[in-house]
N, C-alpha and C positions, 0 to 999 in steps of 0.2 A: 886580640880576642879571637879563639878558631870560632869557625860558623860549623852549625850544626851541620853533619851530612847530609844531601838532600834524600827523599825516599826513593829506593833503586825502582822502575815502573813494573819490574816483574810480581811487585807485590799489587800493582793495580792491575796486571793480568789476571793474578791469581783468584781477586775476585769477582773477575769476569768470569772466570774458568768455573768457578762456582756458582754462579744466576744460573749459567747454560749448561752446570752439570744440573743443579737440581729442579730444574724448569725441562729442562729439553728432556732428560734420560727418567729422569727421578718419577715424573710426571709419566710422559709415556709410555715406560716400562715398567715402571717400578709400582703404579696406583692402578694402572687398567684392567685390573683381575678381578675389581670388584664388580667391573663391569657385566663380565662373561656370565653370572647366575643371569640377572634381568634382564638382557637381550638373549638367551636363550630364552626364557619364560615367552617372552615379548613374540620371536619368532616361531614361538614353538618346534622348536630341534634343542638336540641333545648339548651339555655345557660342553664335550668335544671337538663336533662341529662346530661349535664358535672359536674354541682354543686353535683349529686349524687359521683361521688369520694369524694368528701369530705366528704362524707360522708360515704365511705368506710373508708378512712382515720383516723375517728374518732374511729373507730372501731381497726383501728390496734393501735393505742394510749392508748386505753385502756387494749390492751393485751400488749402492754410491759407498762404500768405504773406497770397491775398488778405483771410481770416479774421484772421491776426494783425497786418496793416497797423490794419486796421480797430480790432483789442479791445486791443493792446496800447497803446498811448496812452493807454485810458480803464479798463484794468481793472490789477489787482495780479497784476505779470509771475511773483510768488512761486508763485501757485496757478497760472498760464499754462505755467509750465517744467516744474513738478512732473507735472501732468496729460500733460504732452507725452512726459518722460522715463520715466514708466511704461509711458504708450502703445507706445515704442517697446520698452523692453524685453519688453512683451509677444509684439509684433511677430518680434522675435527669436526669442522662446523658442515660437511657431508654427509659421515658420522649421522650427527644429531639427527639427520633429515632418512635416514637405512630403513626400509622397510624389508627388505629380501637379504635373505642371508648372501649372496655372491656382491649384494655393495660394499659390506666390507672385507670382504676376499681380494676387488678390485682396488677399495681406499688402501689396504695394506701393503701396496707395492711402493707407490708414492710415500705414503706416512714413514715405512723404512728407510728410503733414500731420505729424508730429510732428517731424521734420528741419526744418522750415519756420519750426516752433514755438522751435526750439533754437537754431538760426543757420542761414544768415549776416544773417536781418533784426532778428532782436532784438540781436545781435551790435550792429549798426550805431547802430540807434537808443538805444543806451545809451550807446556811445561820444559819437554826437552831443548826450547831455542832459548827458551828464556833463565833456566837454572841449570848454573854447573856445578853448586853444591846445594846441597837441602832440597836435591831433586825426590827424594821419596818423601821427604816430608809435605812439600807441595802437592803432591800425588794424592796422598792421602787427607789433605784437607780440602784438594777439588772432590775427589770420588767420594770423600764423607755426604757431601751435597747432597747428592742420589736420593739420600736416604732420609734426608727434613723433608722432599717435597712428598715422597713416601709416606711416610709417618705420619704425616700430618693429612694427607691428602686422602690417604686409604677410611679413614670414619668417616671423614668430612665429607667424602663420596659419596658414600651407603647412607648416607641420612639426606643428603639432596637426591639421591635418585629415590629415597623413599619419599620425600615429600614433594617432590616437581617431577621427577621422571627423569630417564638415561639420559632424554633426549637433550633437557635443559642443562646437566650435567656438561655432556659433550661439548655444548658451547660454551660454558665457564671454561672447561679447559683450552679451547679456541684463543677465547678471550688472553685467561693467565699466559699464553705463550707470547703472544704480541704484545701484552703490556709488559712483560717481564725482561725478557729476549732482544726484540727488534732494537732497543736502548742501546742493550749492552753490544751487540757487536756494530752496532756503528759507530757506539763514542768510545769504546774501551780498547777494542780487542784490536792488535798489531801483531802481524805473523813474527818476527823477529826484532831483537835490539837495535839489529843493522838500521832498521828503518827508522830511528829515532834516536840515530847515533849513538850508542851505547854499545856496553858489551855486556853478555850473561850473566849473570848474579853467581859470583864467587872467581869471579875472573879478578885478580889484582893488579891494578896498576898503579901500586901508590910510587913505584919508585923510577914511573916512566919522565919524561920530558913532557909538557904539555902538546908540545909539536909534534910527538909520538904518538902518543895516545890518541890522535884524531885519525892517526891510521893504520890503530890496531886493531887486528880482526881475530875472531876466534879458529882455534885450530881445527879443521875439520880429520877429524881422524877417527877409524874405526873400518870395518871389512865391509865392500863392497856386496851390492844386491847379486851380483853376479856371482862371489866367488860364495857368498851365502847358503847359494843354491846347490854348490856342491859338497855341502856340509850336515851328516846324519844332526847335529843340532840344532839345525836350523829347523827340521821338520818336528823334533819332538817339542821344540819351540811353539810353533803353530799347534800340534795335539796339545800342550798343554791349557792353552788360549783356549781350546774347545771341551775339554774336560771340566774346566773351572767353570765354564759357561754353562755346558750341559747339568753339573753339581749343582748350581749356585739356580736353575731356572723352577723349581719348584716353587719359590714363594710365591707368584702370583696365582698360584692354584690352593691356596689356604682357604678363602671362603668357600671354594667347592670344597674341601677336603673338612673342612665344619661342620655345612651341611649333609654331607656323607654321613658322619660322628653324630645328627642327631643336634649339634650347637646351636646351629643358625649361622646364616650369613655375615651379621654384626661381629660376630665372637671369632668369626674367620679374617674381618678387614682387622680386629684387633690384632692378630696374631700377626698380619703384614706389616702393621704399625711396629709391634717388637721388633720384626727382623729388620724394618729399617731402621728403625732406633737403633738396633745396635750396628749397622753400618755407620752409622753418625760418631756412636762411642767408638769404634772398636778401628776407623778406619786409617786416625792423627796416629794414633800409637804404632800400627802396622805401617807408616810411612817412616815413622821414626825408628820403626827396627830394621828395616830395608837399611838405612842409610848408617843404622850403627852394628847388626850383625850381618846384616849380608841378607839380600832377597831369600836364596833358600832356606836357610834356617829357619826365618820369617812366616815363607811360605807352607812350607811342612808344619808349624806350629799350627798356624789358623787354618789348614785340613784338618789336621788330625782332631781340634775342636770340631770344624763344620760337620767332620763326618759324623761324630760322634753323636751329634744332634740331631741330624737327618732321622741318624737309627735310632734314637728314643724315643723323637716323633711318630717313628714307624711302631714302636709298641706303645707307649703312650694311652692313656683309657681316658686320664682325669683331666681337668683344665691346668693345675699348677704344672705338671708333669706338662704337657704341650706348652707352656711357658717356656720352661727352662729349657726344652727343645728347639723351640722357634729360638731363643737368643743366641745362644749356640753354634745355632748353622746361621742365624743371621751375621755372625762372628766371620763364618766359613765365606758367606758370599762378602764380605770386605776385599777380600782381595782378586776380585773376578775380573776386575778393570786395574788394576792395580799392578798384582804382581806380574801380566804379562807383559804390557810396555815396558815394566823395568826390566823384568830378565832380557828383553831384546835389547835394549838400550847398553845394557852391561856386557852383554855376549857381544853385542856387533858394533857399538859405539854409537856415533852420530852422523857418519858420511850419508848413510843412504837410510837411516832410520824412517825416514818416512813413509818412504814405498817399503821396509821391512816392515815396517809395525801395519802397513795398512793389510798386508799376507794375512798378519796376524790377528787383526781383528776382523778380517774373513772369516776365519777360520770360529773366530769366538761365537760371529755371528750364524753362521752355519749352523753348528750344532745345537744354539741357543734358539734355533727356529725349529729346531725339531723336538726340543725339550718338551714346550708344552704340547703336542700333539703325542707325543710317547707317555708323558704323563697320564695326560688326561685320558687317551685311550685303552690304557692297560685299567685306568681307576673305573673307567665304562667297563670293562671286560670283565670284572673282578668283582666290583661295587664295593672296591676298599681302595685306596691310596696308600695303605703299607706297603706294597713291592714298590711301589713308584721312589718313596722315600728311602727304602732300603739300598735300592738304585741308585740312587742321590748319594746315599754313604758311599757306596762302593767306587760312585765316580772318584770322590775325594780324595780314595785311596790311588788307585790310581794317578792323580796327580802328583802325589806324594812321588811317588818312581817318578815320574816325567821332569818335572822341578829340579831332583836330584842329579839325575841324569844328562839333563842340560847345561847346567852350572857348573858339576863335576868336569864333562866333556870340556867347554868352552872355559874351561877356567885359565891356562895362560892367553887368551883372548883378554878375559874378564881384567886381568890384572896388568897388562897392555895398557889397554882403555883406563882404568884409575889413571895408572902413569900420566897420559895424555892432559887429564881433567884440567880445566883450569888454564891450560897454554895459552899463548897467544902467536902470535906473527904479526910483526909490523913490516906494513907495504911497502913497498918502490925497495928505494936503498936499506932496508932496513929486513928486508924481505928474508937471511940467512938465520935472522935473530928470533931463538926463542925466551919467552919470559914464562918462568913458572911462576906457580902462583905461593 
């Protein structure tokens, strides 16, 4: 009688990968816009002024990406999430206590680094240790995540800070992080297979020796950080990572951009709720087209939707019509954490992906810290959010060339790397031998 195969543990990563996408990112990033109307009110300065922590914020994200590029590889991610996930709910529960607008200028340096700490880079490079096929697929049901605690988060907000205040708010989210989080990277989450004797999900050994197989390892292959550097690819790699980010950073300015309209606030956390919602719908399909037509295709497709929405949004008068725009471009931001780890991972393999990807989510993060401050200040300058939105199309389009251009460029790289997928090497005496899969 055969026995059932047991379940390979990359699918218990995966949904670790998911609590700490949509608690750590989804939460933090994705729902804190509704905040920015009632703590301006509260402090009496402009919704700009507030939008500039975020853009502190981004700032601190890219000091611990470049922090966690670096420790996560080489130290246990257990203690790495833990320390992160308190830090933030600290951060939070600080937050609640803000009387002066420069404490949260200060909270958003820390709150960053601990966002950085949580995903979208450790997201990535666990996916990448732990799947060597149904890698975009996995991608796309961790980064759908983002978009439940979004969705759900953005009313749920605006109706607790209308009846208890920001302040009580702040601590619920304190709270949700620790009871959510703290769990999951102590009893879940394992930097790689190796540590738990296995190998990555789609590596085949059914035709090894049992005495083989305890010391087969995966093939590390793909271009080095160093020779990366000398590659025009490798930088529009990085521009793309910041264009997707810079596109994709308008939804948390939708209840200002309501209120602008005359809506209300409510009518602005709804339209965040959409564009996460459709992160949620739109993000399993775009992992599954990564893996069956090829990331740029992929990626060009859900620009050329994102942009398209941005710009409707931008002319936009009635509530339906802002619907169909916010889903749209909610479409567009699906792939903002998405398709740049994958295009690095395809262009450069797996040897040094982690310090590549961590460049790269620098890079996301950078100009995703300037988004909302460019936003929100041209929509101060203006007293409209259409050029901000317009903006937003145009970044898209630009990606559109960047995407193409990188894939194009890197394509015998790209097709390299396929080859490689799946190898193996077995140790000691065995060390000449490769097994495809």
């Amino acid at each position: 009688m055969n026995k059932k195969p047991k379940l390979h543990y990359c699918w218990i990563i995966l949904i670790g990968t998911c609590i700490m996408m949509s608690v750590g990112f989804g939460m933090c990033l994705n729902s804190v816009g509704v905040f920015l109307p009632f703590v301006a009110d509260s402090l009496g300065v402009t919704k700009g002024q507030v939008s500039y922590y975020m853009t502190i914020q981004g700032f601190g994200m890219i000091i611990g990406m470049y922090l966690a590029g670096k420790l996560i590889p080489r130290k246990n991610i257990k203690i790495l999430l833990s320390i992160a996930t308190i830090l933030m709910a600290v951060c939070f529960f600080i937050l609640s206590g803000g009387t002066h607008l420069y404490h949260w200028y200060i909270v958003a340096i820390p709150l960053g680094i601990s966002v950085a700490f949580i995903a979208p880079l450790p997201i990535s490079i666990l996916i990448s240790n732990w799947f060597e096929k149904k890698r975009g697929l996995a991608s796309g049901i961790a980064f759908a995540f983002s978009g439940i605690t979004g969705s759900i988060l953005s009313p749920l907000a605006t109706k607790m800070i209308s009846a208890f205040g920001w302040q009580t708010t702040y601590r619920f989210y304190g709270l949700l992080a620790l009871v959510f989080m703290l769990p999951t990277a102590i009893f879940l989450l394992v930097n790689s297979p190796e540590k738990k004797g296995l190998l990555p999900y789609g590596v085949d050994t059914s035709e090894l020796h049992k005495a083989e197989k305890k010391k087969a390892v995966p093939v590390s292959y793909g271009t080095s950080l160093k020779d990366a550097l000398r590659m025009p690819i490798f930088y529009t790699s990085i521009l793309l990572a910041g264009f997707l980010s810079i596109a994709g950073g308008f939804s948390q300015q939708f209840p200002n951009h309501a209120v602008t309209m005359g809506m209300g606030a409510e009518f602005g956390s709804y339209l965040v709720s959409i564009c996460m919602m459709m992160q949620l719908v739109a993000n399993v399909p775009l992992g599954i087209l990564c893996d069956k037509i090829g990331v740029r295709l992929s990626a060009t497709l859900y620009s050329a939707v994102g942009g398209t929405g941005a710009l409707l949004l931008a002319t936009a008068g009635t509530a339906p019509l802002m619907y169909l725009g916010c889903a749209m471009y909610g479409i567009g931001i699906c792939q903002t954490m998405v398709i740049s780890p994958q295009v690095a991972r395809e262009i450069f393999g797996k040897k040094d992906y982690g310090q590549i990807n961590s460049i790269v989510m620098m890079c996301f993060a950078l100009f995703g810290a300037f988004s909302h401050t460019v936003y929100a200040s041209i929509a101060d300058a203006r007293g409209s959010y259409a050029l901000s939105l317009a903006l937003a199309g145009i970044f898209y389009l630009v990606s559109i060339f960047l995407v193409n251009f990188s894939c194009l460029g890197g394509k015998s790289l790209m097709e390299e790397n396929r080859r490689m997928e799946g190898k193996i090497v077995i140790k000691q005496q065995f060390s000449e031998e490769n097994i495809a899969e």
